[in-house]
C-alpha positions in Angstrom: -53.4 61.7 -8.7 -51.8 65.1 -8.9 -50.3 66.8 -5.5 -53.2 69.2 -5.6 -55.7 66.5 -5.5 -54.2 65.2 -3.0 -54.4 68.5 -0.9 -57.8 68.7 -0.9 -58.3 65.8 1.0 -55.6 66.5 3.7 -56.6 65.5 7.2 -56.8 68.7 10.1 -53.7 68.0 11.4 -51.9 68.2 8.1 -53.1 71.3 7.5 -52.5 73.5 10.3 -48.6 72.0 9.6 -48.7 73.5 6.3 -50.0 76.7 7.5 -47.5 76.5 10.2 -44.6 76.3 7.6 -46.2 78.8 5.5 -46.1 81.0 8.6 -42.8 80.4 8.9 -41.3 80.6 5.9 -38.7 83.5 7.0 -37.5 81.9 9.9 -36.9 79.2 7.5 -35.5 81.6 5.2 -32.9 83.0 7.3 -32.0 79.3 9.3 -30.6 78.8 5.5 -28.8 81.3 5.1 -26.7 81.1 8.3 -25.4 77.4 7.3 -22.3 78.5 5.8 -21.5 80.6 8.7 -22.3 78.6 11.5 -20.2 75.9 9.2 -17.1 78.3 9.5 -16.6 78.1 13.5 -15.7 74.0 13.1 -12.1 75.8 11.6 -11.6 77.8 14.4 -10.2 80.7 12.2 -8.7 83.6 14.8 -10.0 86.3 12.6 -8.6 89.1 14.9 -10.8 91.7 15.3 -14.6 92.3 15.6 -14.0 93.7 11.8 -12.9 91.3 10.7 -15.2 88.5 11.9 -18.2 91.2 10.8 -17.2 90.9 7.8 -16.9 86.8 7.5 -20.7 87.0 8.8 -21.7 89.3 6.1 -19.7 87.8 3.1 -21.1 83.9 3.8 -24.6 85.3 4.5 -24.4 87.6 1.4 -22.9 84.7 -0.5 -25.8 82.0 0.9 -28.4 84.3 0.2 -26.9 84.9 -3.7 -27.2 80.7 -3.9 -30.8 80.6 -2.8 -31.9 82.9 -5.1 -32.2 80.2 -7.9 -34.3 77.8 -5.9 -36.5 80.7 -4.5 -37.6 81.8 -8.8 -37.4 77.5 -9.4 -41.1 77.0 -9.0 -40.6 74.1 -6.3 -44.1 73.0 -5.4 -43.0 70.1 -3.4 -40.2 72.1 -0.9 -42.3 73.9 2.1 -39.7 76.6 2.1 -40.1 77.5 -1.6 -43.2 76.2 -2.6 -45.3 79.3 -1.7 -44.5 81.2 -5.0 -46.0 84.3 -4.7 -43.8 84.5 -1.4 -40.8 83.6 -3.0 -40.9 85.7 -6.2 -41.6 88.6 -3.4 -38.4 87.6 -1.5 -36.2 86.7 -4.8 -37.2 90.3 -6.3 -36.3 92.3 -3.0 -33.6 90.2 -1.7 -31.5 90.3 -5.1 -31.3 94.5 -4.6 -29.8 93.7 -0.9 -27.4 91.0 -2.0 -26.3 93.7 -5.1 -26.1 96.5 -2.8 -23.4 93.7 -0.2 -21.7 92.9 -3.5 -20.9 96.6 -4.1 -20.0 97.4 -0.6 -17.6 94.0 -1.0 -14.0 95.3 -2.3 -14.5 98.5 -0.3 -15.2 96.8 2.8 -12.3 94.7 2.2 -10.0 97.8 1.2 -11.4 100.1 4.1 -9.0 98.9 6.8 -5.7 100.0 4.5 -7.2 103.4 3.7 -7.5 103.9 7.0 -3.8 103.0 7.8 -2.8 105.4 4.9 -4.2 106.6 1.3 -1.2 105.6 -0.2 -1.5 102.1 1.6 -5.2 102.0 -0.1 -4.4 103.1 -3.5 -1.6 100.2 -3.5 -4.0 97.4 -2.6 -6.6 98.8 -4.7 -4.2 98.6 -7.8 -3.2 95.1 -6.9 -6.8 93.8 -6.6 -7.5 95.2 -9.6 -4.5 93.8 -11.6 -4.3 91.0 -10.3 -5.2 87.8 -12.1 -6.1 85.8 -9.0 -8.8 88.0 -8.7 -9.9 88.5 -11.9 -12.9 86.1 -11.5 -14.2 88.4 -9.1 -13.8 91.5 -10.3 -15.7 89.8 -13.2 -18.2 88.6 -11.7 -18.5 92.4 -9.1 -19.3 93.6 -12.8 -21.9 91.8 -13.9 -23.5 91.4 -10.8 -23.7 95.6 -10.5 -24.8 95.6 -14.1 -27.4 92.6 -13.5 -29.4 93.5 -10.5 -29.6 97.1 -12.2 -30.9 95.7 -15.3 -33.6 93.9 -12.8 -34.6 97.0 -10.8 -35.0 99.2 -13.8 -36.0 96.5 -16.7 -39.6 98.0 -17.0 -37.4 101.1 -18.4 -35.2 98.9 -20.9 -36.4 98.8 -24.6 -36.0 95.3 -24.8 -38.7 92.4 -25.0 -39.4 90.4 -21.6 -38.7 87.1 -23.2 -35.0 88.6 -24.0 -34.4 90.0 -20.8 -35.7 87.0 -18.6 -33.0 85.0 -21.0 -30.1 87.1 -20.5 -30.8 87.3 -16.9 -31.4 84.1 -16.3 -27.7 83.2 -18.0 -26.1 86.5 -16.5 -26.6 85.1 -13.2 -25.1 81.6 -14.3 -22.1 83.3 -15.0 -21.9 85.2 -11.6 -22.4 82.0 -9.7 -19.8 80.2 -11.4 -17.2 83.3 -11.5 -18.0 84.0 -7.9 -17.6 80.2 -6.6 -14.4 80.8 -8.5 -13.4 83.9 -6.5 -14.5 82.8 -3.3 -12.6 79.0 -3.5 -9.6 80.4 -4.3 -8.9 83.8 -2.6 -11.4 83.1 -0.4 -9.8 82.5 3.8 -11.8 79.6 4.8 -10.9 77.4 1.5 -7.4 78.8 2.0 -7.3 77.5 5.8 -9.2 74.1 5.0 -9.8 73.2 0.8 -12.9 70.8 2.0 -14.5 73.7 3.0 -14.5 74.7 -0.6 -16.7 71.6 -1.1 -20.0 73.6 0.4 -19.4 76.6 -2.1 -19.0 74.0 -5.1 -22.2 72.2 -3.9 -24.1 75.2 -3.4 -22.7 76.4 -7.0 -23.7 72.6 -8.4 -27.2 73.0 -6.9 -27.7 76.4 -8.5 -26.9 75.5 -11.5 -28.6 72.4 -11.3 -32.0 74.4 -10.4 -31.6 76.2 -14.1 -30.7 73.0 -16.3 -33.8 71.4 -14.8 -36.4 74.0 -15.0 -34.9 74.5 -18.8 -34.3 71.0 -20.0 -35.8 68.2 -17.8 -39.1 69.9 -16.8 -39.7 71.1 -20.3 -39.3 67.8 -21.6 -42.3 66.6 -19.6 -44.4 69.6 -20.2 -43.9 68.8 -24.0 -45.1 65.4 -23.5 -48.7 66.8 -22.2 -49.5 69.8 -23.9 -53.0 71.8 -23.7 -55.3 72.9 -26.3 -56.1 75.7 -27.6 -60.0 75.5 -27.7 -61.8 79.1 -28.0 -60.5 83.3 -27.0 -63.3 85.6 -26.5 -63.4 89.3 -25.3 -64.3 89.0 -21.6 -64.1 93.4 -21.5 -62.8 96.4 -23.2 -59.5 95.2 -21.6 -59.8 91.2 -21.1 -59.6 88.7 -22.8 -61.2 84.9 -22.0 -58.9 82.0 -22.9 -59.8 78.8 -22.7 -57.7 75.9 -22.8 -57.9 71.9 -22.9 -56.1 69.2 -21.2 -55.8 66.9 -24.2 -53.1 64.8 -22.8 -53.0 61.4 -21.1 -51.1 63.0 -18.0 -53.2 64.1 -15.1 -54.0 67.9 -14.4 -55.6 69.4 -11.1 -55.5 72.5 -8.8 -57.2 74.3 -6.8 -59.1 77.3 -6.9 -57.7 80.4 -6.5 -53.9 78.6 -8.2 -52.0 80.1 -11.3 -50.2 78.8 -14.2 -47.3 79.9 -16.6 -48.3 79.6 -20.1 -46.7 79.4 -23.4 -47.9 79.8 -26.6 -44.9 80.2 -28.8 -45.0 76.4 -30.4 -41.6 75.5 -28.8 -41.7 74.1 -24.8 -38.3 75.4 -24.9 -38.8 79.3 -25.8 -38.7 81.9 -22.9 -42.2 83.3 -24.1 -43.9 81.6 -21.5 -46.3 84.4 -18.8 -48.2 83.6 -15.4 -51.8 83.8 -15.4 -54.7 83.0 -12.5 -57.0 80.3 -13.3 -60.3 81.7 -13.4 -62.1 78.2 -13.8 -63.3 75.8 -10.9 -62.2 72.4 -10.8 -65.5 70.8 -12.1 -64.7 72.6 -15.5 -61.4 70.4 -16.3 -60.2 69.1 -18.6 -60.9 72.5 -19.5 -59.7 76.0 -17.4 -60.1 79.3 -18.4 -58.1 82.4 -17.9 -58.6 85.9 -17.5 -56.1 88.2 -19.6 -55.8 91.7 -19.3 -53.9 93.8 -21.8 -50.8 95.2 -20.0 -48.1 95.0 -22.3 -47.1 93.2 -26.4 -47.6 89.7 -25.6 -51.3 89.9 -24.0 -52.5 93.0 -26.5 -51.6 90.2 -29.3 -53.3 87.4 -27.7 -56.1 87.6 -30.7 -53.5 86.7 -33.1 -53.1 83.4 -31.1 -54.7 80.4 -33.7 -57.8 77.9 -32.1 -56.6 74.5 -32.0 -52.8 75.0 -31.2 -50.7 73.5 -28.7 -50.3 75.6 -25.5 -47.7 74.5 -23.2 -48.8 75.0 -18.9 -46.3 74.7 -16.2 -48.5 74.4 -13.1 -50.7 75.2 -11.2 -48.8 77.0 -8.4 -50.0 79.4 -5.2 -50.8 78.7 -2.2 -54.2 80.6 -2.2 -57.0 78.2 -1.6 -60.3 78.2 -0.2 -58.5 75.2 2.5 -57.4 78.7 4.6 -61.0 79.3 5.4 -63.0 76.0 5.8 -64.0 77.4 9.3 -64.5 80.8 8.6 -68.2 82.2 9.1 -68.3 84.4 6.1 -65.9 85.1 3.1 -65.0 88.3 1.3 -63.6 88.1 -2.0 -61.7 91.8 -3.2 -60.3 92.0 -7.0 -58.6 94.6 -8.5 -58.0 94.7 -12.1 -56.3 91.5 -13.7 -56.6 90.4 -10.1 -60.6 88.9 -11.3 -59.3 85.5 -12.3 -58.4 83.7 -9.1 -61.3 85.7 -7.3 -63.7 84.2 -10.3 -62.1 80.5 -9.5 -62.7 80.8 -5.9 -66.4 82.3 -6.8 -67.4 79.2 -8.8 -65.8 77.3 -6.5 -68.2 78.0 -4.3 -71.1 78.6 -6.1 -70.3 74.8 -7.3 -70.6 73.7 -3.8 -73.7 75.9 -3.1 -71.9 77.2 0.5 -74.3 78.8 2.3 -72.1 81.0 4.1 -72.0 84.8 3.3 -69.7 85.1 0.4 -69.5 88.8 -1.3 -66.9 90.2 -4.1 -66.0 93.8 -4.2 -64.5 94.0 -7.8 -62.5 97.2 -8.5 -61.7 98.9 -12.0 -61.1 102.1 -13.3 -64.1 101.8 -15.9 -66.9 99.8 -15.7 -66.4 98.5 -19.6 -63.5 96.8 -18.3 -65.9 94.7 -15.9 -65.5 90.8 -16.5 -68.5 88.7 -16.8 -71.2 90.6 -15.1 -73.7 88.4 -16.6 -72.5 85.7 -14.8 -72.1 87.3 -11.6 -74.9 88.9 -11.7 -76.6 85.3 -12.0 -74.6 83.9 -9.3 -76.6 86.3 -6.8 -80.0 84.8 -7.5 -78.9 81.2 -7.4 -76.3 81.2 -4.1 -78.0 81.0 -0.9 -76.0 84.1 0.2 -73.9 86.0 -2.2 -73.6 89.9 -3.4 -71.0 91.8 -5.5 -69.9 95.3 -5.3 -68.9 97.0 -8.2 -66.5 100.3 -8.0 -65.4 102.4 -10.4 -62.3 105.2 -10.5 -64.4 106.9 -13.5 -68.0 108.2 -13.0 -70.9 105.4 -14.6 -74.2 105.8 -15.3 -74.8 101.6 -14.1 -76.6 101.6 -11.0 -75.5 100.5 -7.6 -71.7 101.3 -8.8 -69.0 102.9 -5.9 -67.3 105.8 -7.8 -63.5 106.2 -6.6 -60.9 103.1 -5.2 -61.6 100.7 -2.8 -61.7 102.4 0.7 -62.4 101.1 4.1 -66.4 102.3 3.8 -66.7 100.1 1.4 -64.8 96.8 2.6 -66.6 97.2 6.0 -70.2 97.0 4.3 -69.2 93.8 2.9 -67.8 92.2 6.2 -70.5 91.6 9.6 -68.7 93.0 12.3 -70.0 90.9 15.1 -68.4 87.8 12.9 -64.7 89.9 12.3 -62.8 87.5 13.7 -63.8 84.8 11.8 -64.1 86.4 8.6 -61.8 85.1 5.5 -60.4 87.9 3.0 -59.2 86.8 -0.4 -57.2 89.7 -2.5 -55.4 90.0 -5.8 -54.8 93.1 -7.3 -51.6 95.5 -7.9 -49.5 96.1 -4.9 -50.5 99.3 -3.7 -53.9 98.1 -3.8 -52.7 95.1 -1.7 -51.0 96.7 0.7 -54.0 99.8 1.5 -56.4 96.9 1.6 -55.2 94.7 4.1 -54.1 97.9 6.3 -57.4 98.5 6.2 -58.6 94.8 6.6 -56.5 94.8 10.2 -57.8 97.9 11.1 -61.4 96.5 10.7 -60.6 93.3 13.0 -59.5 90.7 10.7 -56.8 88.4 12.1 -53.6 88.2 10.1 -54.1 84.4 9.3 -57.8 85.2 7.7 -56.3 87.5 5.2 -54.7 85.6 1.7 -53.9 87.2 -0.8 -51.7 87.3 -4.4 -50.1 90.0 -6.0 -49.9 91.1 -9.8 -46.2 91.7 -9.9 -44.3 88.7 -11.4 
């Protein structure tokens, strides 16, 4: 039985300690990356001066924070710090422009205190940092790291496929971690005081490291052993497509509702063309799940060129979405933007499998109405669950009755949440960011606690 099976069937008090950890997760976050730190004052270093010792915080944080970067992109569902995905993807993307902006600041931060003595003291140590071959593996790996996290922040703008960028990132950052485990265990002052200190900074290099061989060899060897099927791809709208896929394998598969996958379609488990989609599907569908696709860029505008019947290898499910977070709530409200239809269509069928009788009502958001998913469905769904309703809105003006024309606003939100039951209302999103973020300042504003409002954004 699969870990998601099992989660279904957690007792109460499991549960609320998952949600407490999930709570959490940035106190847990920065406990980590203070463990080299605090590990410095058992040397009992005089580092002579509040500068100084400022600076020993900031390069072991900076430094920590650069290790846990690979675990926080490994896709660890069994790790409560890293197993919320969407949260760590978030974290991995913004903390990487922190640590590159520390990296950059490094050398001058370690040069300021001679420029302040003199310019010609500065100029001096600047030109033996820079020839000097003990610190050539740092300058190195100062380079790359500059031209790296650049290449991250602005890759939408580089004219270069996903599936080559995600590669050379992926070994770009190898190299950094190696070169600057280098740097730091040899010029570095704690190695220099005590060489077993060095031990931490190799095992944190090791584990680093170790996260990429196994995501790239050793999972991918299982996920070759149980690939999925091909079985039919449909036009779901004028934007969507409908893929459906089997689980032809002997090896057990299972998630829950409102979960996402990476798939890969290339024909080789070890290619880097693999892409995350929601689940659209309910668990009483499987061995079968089906996928919502929207056309945003070459690999999804070509998905038609795909052939029934091939392999199609899945790493998953991941998210932390699931309708577990609101088992007590009095009514639930299901907002999709977009792409963002597929894990609000999972969560639907969900619970139109287990006729719930609670209110349940979907505001679905687009900017045409031709790019609405499986009205016809839906639209089905409202005569047969005891209590459920859909609002459509539109950006562009529509002839289709009962359709909102503009985003979604607060007006709208409110009419599809009972007031007097606010506070134990659940909220469901998925959608861009910025959609995301007005949303739930909106949901807050209407009454609806923090801990009711789950959502997954389209941005990874």
């Amino acid at each position: 039985m699969s870990e998601h099976s099992l989660a279904v069937n957690l007792s109460s008090p499991v549960r609320r300690l998952f949600q407490i950890r999930k709570s959490n997760l940035v106190f847990a976050y920065l406990a980590i990356l203070l463990i080299p730190y605090l590990a410095t004052f058992s040397l009992n270093i005089d580092y002579k001066g509040f500068y100084s010792a400022t600076l020993v915080f900031l390069n072991t944080v900076a430094m920590m924070a650069f290790f846990i970067q690979f675990p926080l992109a490994g896709r660890f569902k069994h790790l409560p710090v890293f197993s919320n995905i969407d949260w760590s993807m978030s974290k991995h993307k913004g903390a990487g422009k922190w640590i590159g902006f520390v990296f950059l600041l490094h050398p001058m931060l370690i040069l300021a205190p001679r420029f302040l003595v003199s310019f010609d003291d500065g100029m001096t140590s600047l030109a033996e940092a820079i020839t000097s071959p003990q610190l050539l593996t740092g300058l190195i790996a100062w380079v790359v790291m500059i031209l790296w996290v650049l290449s991250a922040i602005f890759k939408d703008r580089l004219r270069i496929s996903y599936e080559t960028w995600h590669l050379t990132h992926l070994l770009g950052f190898v190299v950094i971690c190696v070169l600057a485990t280098l740097h730091i265990t040899s010029v570095g002052r704690h190695g220099q005081f005590d060489e077993q200190f060095n031990i931490l900074w190799w095992g944190l290099c090791a584990m680093s490291v170790g996260i990429v061989l196994y995501n790239q060899l050793v999972k991918k060897t299982r996920l070759k052993k149980s690939p999925f099927t091909l079985i039919s791809i449909t036009r779901g709208s004028s934007r969507d497509w409908l893929v459906k896929l089997r689980n032809d394998s002997s090896q057990d598969f299972s998630f829950e509702a409102g979960q996402f996958i990476w798939m890969n379609t290339s024909g080789s488990v070890h290619s880097m063309n693999e892409h995350p989609f929601s689940i659209a599907s309910c668990r009483e569908e499987l061995p079968e799940i089906t996928l919502v696709i929207r056309e945003l860029g070459d690999y999804t505008s070509q998905l038609d060129s795909l052939t029934i019947g091939q392999k199609v290898y899945v790493d998953g499910p991941y998210g932390s979405m699931s309708l577990r977070d609101s088992e007590s709530a009095r009514g639930i409200t299901l907002i999709a933007g977009g792409a963002g239809i597929g894990p609000m269509l999972s969560l639907l069928r969900e619970l139109a499998a287990n006729q719930d009788p609670r209110p349940i009502r979907l505001i679905y958001g687009n900017k045409d109405y031709e790019q609405m998913v499986l009205q016809g469905e839906i639209e089905s769904l409202q005569k047969t669950m005891p209590d459920f309703r859909q609002q459509l809105v539109c950006k562009n003006p529509t002839k289709v009755p009962g359709v909102r024309q503009g985003v979604i606003v607060k007006d709208c939100i409110a009419d599809a949440i009972d007031p007097e039951l606010a506070k134990d209302w659940a909220v469901y999103l998925c959608g861009p960011p910025g959609m995301i973020s007005s949303v739930t300042e909106n949901l807050r504003s209407l009454g609806i606690p923090e801990a009711n409002i789950h959502y997954e954004q389209l941005s990874f």
